[in-house]
Structures are given as structure tokens and as C-alpha cells.
N, C-alpha and C positions, 0 to 999 in steps of 0.2 A: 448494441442494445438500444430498441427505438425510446425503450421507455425513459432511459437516460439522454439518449441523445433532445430529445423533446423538452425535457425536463432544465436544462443546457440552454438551449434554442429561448424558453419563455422566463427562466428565472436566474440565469447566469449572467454575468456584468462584467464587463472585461473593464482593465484600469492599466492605463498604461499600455505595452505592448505586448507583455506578456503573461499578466495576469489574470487570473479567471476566476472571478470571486463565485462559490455558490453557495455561501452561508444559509443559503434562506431552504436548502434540503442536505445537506450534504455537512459541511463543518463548521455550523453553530447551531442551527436548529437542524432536527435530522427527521426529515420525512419517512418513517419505518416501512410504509408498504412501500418505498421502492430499496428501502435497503434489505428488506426481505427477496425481493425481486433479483435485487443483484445477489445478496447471498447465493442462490437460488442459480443465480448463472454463475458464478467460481465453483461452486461445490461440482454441477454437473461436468464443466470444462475442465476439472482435475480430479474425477472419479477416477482416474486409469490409474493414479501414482501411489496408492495406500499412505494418506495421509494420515500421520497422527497428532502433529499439531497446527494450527494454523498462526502467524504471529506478525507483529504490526508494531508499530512504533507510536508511543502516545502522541498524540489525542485524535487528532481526527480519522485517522485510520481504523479506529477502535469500533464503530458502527457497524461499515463494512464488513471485517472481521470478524465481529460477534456472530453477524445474523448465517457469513460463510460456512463459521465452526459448529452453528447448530445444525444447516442443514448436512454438512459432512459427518455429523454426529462427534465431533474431538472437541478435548478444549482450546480458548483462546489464549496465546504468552503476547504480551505486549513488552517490548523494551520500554523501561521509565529513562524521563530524562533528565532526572535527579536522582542522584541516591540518598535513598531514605534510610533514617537508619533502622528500620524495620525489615530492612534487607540482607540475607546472610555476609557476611564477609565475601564469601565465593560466589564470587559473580566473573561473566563476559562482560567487555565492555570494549567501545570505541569510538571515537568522534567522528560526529555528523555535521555535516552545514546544512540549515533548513534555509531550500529558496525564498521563502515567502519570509523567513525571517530576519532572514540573514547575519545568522546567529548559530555560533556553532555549539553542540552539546557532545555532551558524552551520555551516550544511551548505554544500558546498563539489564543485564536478564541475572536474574539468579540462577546458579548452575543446578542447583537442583530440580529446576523445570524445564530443560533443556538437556537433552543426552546425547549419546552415539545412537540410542537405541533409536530415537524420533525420526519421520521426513517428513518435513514443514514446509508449508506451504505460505509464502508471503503476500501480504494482503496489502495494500495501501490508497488512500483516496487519491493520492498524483501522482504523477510521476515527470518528469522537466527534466533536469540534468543528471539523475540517478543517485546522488549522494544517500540517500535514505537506502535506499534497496542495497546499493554496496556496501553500508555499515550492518545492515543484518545479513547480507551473506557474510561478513565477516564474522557474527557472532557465531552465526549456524560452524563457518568452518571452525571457529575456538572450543566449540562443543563436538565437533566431530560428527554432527548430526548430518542426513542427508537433507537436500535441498531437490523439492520437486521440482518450482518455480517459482513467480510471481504474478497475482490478478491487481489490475491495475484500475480503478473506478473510472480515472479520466487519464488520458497521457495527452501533453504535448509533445506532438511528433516536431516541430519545428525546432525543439529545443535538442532533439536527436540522444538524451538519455536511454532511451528504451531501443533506439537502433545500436547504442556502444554496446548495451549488454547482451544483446542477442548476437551479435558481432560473437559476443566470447562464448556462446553455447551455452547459454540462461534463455529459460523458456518466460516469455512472458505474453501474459495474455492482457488484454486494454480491451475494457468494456468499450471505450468511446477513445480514437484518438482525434483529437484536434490538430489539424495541419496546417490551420493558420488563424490567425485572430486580425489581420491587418483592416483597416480602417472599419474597426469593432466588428466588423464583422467573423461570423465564427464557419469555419469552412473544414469537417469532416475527414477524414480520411478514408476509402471507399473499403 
């Protein structure tokens, strides 16, 4: 997607060697006409699977997500990464390691927004070593729900996450992959 990759190119900052910061549209401040845009491109790239939910792991995934769910017309299920006690007893749950935090959680859905009957479609702003994606295919599989696949805002392909899981027959789609950040420089995947 050029308008993300662009987007990347002028307002993204790499730290380190494998980090890609883009707080300034993406997860802190969130620029809507390109998360509409992207919306816009997952909903079209998984019109074929009869999606009924779309679902994402709090917080920064939550953008993405929203604007996917509206253009596919379903609602949004985010897993929280706390349980609240506002939350039924009956919940899925599993632990996560977040890259960027490196800090593991236990993400957590209420069973009641999640069924056998649903196929959800997972949404998330990165994806690096996969840990996020394979905790909500876990949830998807403790609900019994089907599992379209997963849209990906930004993937690093260097970090080879998103090749393990297509390895196992998970469809994922990456708006932009990044194949390499090496001397700050950011270099595309064709």
C-alpha cells in the first residue's frame, strides 16, 4: 500500500535495529484518513471469507481494526490485557510476549463475544516474531470460532514471524513488509 509505505518512508524512525517507531500516525497519534485507507484495503483483501468479527489485541491494533470492521460492516472484539472486573467470569485467555515491551500478558475476550458460530478476521498494527497473532489464534481456537486470517499494517519480514505462520497454512496479508532496517535505512519487500 503506497500510501503507508510513504507514510513509513517520511514519518517512521527506526531505534535500534529493529525497531520502527511510527507513533506520529499509527500508535500514539493516529492519522484516521490513512486508517480509513487501510481499513479500506483489509476489508476488500478479505471480502471472499464471510467475516463476522474482526478482533485485535489492545491498543494499538485497535485503529486499524475499528476502521476494517466498519468497512466490512461487523463488529470490533479486542482482547484486553487486563482483566477487568467488569468482565464475565467466562472468558478465553492466554499469554502473550509483546516485542516492543517485552512484557508478557495474559490477553483475555469474554466468551460471550466470541463463538463457534463467528470467522474473525485478525487485525493488528505489527507483526515481528508472531507472538500476538498466535495468542489470538489461540483464543479463536478455545472459542471454536473459525479463523479467516490475519491483516498486518506493517510486518517485518526480517524478523520472519509472518513466514513461521504462513509456513503452518495462516493466510496473512501485510500491508507493507519491511525487509530490512540496516543502517536506518528502511528497504521494502517487493
Amino acid at each position: 500500500m503506497e500510501q503507508l509505505k510513504q507514510a513509513i518512508m517520511e514519518k517512521g524512525v527506526i531505534s535500534g535495529v529493529d525497531v520502527l517507531k511510527v507513533d506520529s500516525f499509527l500508535n500514539h497519534q493516529i492519522d484516521p484518513q490513512l486508517m480509513n485507507e487501510i481499513g479500506l484495503a483489509f476489508a476488500e483483501r478479505f471480502a471472499d471469507c464471510g467475516v463476522t468479527k474482526v478482533m485485535t489485541i489492545e491498543t494499538s491494533g485497535i485503529a486499524p481494526a475499528i476502521f476494517t470492521g466498519l468497512h466490512l460492516g461487523v463488529p470490533l472484539l479486542f482482547a484486553k490485557k487486563t482483566k477487568s472486573i467488569t468482565l464475565d467470569r467466562r472468558t478465553y485467555e492466554t499469554k502473550v510476549l509483546s516485542f516492543t515491551k517485552r512484557k508478557e500478558y495474559r490477553i483475555v475476550v469474554e466468551q460471550a463475544y466470541l463463538t463457534e458460530a463467528d470467522t474473525v478476521l485478525l487485525i493488528d498494527d505489527f507483526l515481528a516474531e508472531g507472538q500476538a497473532l498466535r495468542g489470538l489464534i489461540e483464543i479463536i481456537e478455545q472459542a471454536g470460532a473459525t479463523l479467516c486470517g490475519a491483516g498486518i499494517v506493517i510486518e517485518k519480514g526480517f524478523q520472519h514471524g509472518g513466514d513461521r505462520l504462513r509456513e503452518k497454512g495462516y493466510r496473512i496479508e501485510s500491508l507493507a513488509i519491511i525487509e530490512s532496517m540496516a543502517n536506518h535505512r528502511i528497504v521494502f519487500r517487493d
